[in-house]
N, C-alpha and C positions, 0 to 999 in steps of 0.2 A: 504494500500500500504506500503510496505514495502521498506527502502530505503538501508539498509546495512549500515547507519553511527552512529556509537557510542555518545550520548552525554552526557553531565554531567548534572546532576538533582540538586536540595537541596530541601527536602520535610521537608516544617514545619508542625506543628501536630497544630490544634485548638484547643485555652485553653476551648473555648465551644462548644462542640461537638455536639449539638441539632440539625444543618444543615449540617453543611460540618465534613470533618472528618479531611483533610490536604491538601494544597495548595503546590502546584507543581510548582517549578519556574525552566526553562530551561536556564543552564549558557552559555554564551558569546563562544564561540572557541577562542575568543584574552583575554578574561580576565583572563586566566594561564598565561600566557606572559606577562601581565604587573606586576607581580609579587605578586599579592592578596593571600592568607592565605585562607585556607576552613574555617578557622572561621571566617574569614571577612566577607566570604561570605553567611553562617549560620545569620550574626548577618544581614546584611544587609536584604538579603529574612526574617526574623521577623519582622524589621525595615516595609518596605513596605507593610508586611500582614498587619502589627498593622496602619500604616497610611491608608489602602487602606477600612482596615473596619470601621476605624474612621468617615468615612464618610464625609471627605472633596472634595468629587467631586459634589454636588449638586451645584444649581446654587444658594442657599440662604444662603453657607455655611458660608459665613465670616459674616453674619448676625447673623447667629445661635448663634456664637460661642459669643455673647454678653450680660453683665451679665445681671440678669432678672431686677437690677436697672433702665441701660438704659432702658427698652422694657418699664419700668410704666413711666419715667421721656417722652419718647417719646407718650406715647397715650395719658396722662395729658397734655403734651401742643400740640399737635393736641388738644383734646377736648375742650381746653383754647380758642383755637384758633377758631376752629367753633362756640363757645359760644359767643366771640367777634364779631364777623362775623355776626351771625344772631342779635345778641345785637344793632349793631349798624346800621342794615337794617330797 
């Protein structure tokens, strides 16, 4: 379907091109009005490709993102902790 209205694009290219080729973000009708720059707006749609394939939408993200120190200091005292647990059953 075709609608006859004009709108403005900002197509970023993918630094790894093995899947996708380039990400297509469709601008605002009010965000020329509020007085934004096409390079704000270039920098912004790279901004959100790079956060959006970072992969901070999973539900285990802010876990993820913790160094691998924490992950051994947390299974060592869980383990500690079961050790004691049947220890003292």
């Amino acid at each position: 379907m075709v609608k006859g209205i004009s709108r403005r694009v900002v197509v970023v290219d993918s630094p790894d091109q093995r899947y996708f080729e380039q990400a297509i973000f469709i601008v605002r009708n009010d965000a020329a009005g509020e007085g934004v720059s096409a390079r704000e707006l270039v920098e912004e749609a790279k901004r959100v490709a790079r956060n959006y394939a970072g992969g901070d939408h999973g539900r285990f993200s802010r876990f993820c993102r913790m160094n691998p120190a924490v992950y051994t200091l947390l299974g060592a005292g869980g383990i500690g902790l079961a050790w004691l647990t049947v220890a003292l059953i």
